[in-house]
C-alpha positions as a LaTeX table, in Angstrom:
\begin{tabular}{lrrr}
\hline
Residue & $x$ (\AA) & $y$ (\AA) & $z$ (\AA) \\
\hline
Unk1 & $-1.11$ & $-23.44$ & $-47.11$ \\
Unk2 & 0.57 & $-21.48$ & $-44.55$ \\
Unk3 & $-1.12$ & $-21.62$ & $-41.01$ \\
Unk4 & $-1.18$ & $-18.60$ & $-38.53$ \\
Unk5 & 0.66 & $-19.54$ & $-35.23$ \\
Unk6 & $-1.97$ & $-19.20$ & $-32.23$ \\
Unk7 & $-0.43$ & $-16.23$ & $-29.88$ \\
Unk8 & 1.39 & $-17.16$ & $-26.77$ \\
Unk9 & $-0.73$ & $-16.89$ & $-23.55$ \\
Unk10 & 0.74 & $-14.65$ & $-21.52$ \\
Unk11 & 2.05 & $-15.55$ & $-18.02$ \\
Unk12 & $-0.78$ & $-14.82$ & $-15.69$ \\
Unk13 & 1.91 & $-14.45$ & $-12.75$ \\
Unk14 & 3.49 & $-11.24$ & $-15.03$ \\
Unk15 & 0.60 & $-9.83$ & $-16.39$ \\
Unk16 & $-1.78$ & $-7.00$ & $-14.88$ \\
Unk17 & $-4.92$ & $-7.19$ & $-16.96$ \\
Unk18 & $-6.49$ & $-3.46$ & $-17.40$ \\
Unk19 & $-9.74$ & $-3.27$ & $-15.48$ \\
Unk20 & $-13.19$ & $-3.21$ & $-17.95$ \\
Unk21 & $-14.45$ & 0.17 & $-16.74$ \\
Unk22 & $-17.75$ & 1.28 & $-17.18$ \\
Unk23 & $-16.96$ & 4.85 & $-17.22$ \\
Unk24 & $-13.94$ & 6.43 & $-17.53$ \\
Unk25 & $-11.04$ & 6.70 & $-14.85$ \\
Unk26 & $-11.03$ & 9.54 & $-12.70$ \\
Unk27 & $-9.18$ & 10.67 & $-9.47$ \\
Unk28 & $-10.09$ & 8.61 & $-5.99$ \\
Unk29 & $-10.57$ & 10.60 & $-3.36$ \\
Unk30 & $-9.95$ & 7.58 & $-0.57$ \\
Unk31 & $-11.76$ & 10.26 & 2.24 \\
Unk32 & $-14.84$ & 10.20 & 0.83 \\
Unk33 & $-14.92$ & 6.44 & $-0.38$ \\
Unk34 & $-17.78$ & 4.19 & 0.72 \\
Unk35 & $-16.83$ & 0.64 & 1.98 \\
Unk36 & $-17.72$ & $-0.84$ & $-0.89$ \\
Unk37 & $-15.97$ & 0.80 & $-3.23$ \\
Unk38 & $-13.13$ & 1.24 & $-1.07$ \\
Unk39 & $-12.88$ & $-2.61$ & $-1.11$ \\
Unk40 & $-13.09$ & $-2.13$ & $-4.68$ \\
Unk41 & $-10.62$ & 0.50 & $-4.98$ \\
Unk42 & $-7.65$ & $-1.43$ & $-2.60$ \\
Unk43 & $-8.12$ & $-4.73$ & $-3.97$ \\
Unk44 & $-7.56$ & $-2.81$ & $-7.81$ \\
Unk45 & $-4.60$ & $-0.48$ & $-6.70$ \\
Unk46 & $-3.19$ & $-3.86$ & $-5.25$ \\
Unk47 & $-3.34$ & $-6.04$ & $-8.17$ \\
Unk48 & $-1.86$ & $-2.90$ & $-10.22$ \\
Unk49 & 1.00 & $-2.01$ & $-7.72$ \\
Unk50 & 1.99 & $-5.91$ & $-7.33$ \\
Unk51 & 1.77 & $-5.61$ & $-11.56$ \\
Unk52 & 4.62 & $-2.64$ & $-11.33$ \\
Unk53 & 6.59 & $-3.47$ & $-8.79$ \\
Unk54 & 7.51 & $-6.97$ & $-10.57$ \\
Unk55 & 7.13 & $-5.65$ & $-14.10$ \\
Unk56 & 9.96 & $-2.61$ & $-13.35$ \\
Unk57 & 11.79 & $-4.46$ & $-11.19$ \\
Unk58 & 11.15 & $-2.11$ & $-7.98$ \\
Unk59 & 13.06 & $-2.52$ & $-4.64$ \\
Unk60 & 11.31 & $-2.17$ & $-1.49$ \\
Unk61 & 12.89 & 0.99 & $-1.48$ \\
Unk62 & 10.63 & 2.41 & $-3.66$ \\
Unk63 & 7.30 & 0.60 & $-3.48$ \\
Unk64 & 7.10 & $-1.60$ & 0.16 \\
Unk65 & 5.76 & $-4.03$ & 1.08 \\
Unk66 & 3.48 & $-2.41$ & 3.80 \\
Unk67 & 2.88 & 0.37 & 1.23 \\
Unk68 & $-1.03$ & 0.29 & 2.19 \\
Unk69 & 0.21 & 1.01 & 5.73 \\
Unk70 & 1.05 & 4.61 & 4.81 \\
Unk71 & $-1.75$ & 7.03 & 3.70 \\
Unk72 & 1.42 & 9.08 & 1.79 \\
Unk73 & 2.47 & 6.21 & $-0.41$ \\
Unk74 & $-1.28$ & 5.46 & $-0.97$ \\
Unk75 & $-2.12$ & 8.67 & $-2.35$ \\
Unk76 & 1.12 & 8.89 & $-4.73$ \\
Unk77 & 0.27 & 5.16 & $-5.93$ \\
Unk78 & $-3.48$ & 5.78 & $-6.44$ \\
Unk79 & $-2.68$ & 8.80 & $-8.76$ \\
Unk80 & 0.43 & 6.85 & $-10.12$ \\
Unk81 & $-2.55$ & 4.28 & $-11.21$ \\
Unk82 & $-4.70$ & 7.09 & $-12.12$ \\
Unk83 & $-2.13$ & 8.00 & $-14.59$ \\
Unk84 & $-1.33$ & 4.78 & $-16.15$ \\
Unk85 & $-4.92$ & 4.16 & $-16.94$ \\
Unk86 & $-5.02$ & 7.00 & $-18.49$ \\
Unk87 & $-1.74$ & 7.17 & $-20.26$ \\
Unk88 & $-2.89$ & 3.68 & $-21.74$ \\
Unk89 & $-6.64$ & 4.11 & $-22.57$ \\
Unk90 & $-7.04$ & 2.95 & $-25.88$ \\
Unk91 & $-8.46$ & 6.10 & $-26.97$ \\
Unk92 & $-5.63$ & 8.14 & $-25.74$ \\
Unk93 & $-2.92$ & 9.30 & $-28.02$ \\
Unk94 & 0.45 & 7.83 & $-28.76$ \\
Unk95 & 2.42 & 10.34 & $-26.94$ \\
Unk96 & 0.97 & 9.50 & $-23.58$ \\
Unk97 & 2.88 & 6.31 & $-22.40$ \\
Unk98 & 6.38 & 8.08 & $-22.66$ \\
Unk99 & 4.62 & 10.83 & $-20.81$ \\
Unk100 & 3.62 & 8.24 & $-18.41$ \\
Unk101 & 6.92 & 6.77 & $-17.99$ \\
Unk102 & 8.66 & 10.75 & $-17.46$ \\
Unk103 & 6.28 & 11.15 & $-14.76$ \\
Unk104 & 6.81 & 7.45 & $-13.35$ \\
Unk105 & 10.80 & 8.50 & $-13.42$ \\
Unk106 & 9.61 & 11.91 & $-11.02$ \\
Unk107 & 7.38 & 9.21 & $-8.74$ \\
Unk108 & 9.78 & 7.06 & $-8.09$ \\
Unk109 & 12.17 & 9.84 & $-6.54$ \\
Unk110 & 9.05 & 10.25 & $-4.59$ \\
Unk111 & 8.33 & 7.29 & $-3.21$ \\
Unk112 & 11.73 & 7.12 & $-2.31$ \\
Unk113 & 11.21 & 10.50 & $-0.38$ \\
Unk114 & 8.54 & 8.52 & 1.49 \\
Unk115 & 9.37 & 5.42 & 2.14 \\
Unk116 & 12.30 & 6.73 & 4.03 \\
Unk117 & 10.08 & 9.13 & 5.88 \\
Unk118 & 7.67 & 6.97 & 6.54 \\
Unk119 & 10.04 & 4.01 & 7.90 \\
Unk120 & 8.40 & 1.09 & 6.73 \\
Unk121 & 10.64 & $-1.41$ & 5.24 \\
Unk122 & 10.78 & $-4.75$ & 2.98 \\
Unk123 & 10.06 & $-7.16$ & 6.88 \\
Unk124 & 9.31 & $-4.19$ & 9.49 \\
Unk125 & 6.61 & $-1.58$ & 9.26 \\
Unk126 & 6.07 & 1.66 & 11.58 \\
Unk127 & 3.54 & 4.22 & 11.66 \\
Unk128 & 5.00 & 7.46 & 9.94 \\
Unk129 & 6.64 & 9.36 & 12.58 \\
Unk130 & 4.37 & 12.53 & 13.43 \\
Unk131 & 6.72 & 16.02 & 14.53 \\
Unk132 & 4.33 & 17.69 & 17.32 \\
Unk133 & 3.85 & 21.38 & 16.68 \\
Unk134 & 4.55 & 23.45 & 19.80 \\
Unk135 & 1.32 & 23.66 & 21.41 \\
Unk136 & 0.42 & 19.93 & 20.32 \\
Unk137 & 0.67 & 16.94 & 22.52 \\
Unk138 & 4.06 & 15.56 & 22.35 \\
Unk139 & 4.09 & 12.61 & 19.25 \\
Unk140 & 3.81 & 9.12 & 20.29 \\
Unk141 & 6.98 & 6.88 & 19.69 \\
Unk142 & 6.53 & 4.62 & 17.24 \\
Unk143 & 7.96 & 0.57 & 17.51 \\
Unk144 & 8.72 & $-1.51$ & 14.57 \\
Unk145 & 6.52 & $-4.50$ & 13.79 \\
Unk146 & 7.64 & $-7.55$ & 11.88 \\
Unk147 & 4.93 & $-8.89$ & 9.92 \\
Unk148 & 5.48 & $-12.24$ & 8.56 \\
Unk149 & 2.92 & $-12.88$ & 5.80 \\
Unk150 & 2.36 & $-9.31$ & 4.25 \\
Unk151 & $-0.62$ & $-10.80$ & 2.20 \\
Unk152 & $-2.54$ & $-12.36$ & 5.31 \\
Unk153 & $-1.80$ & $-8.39$ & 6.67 \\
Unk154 & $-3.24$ & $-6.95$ & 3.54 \\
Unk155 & $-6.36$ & $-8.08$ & 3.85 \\
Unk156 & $-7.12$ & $-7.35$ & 7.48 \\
Unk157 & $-5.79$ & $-4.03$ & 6.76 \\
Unk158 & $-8.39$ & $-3.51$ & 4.12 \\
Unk159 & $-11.13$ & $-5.81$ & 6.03 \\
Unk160 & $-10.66$ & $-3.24$ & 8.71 \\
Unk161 & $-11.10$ & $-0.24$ & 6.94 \\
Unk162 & $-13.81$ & $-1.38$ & 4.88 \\
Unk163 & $-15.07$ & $-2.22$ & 8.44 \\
Unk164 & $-14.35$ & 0.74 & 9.86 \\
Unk165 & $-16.15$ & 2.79 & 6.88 \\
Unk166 & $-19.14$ & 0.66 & 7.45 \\
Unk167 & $-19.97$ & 1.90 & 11.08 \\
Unk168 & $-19.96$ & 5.64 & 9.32 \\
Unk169 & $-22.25$ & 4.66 & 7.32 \\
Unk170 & $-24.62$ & 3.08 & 9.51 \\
Unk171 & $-24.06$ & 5.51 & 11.93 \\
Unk172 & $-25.34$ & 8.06 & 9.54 \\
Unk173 & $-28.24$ & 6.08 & 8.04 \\
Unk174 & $-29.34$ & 5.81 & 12.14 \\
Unk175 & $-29.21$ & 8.84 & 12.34 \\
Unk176 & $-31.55$ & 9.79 & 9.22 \\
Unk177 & $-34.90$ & 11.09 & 10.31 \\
Unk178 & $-37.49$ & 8.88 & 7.89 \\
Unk179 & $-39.79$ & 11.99 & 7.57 \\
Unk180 & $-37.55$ & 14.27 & 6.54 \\
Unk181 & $-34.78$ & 12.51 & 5.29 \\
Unk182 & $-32.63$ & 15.10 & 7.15 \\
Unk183 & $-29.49$ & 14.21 & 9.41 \\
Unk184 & $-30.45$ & 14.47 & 13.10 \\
\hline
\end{tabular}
């Protein structure tokens, strides 16, 4: 009698297991995020970017380190991983991972657009240089820091927006009249 092999685990350092959702995926808007679920939402993209940047073999010249750092490589990643879930939905069809990997081709030119605007680079980040308008307050110059352990940064960076979305929300709920349920 012939026995079936068992499968071969796959490397947990390699693999990026898709998310159980309980509905399906849709756009993040990361303005209107509450601090839980922008916990939620960082900790996921992270996981998923870490997953592509290994699996494609990505240079910090397309996906950096500091990536989290920049609110333009944040948006293009979150729709990036908007995509992919999509694209790879079981109940999708089985035209939409090429399409996936045509637009991933068109992102990566992106990214590369702005990581080089944005400055930040694979042992140095920057804030993304702002051009004053005439009118506007001259742009603040902007020094490179060296960050040493880029996880230990990632999650104060997220710890202090999470934080920071918090005191909105309290603020708000303070300011909630009980009777009416109105903003004051």
């Amino acid at each position: 009698m012939n026995e079936t092999p068992e499968p071969e685990a796959v490397d947990p350092e390699g693999a990026f297991e898709m998310p159980v959702l309980d509905e399906p995926p849709h756009p993040i808007n990361w303005n209107l995020l509450t601090a839980t679920q922008a916990e939620n939402a960082w900790l996921e993209l992270n996981a998923w970017v870490n997953w592509l940047r290994r699996t494609y073999g990505l240079p910090a010249s397309v996906i950096p380190p500091f990536w989290y750092r920049h609110t333009e490589l944040l948006w293009e990643l979150s729709a990036l991983h908007l995509h992919w879930l999509c694209s790879y939905d079981p109940e999708q069809d089985g035209s939409a991972p090429i399409n996936w990997h045509r637009d991933f081709e068109e992102a990566r030119m992106r990214l590369r657009d702005w990581v080089a605007t944005s400055g930040t680079r694979l042992d140095r980040d920057r804030p993304t240089r702002q051009t004053a308008w005439p009118g506007e307050e001259p742009a603040e110059s902007v020094e490179d820091l060296v960050i040493p352990d880029r996880d230990e940064d990632f999650v104060d960076w997220v710890s202090a927006d999470v934080q920071r979305r918090r005191d909105i929300e309290h603020d708000v709920y303070r300011r909630v009249r009980r009777d009416t349920g109105e903003i004051e």
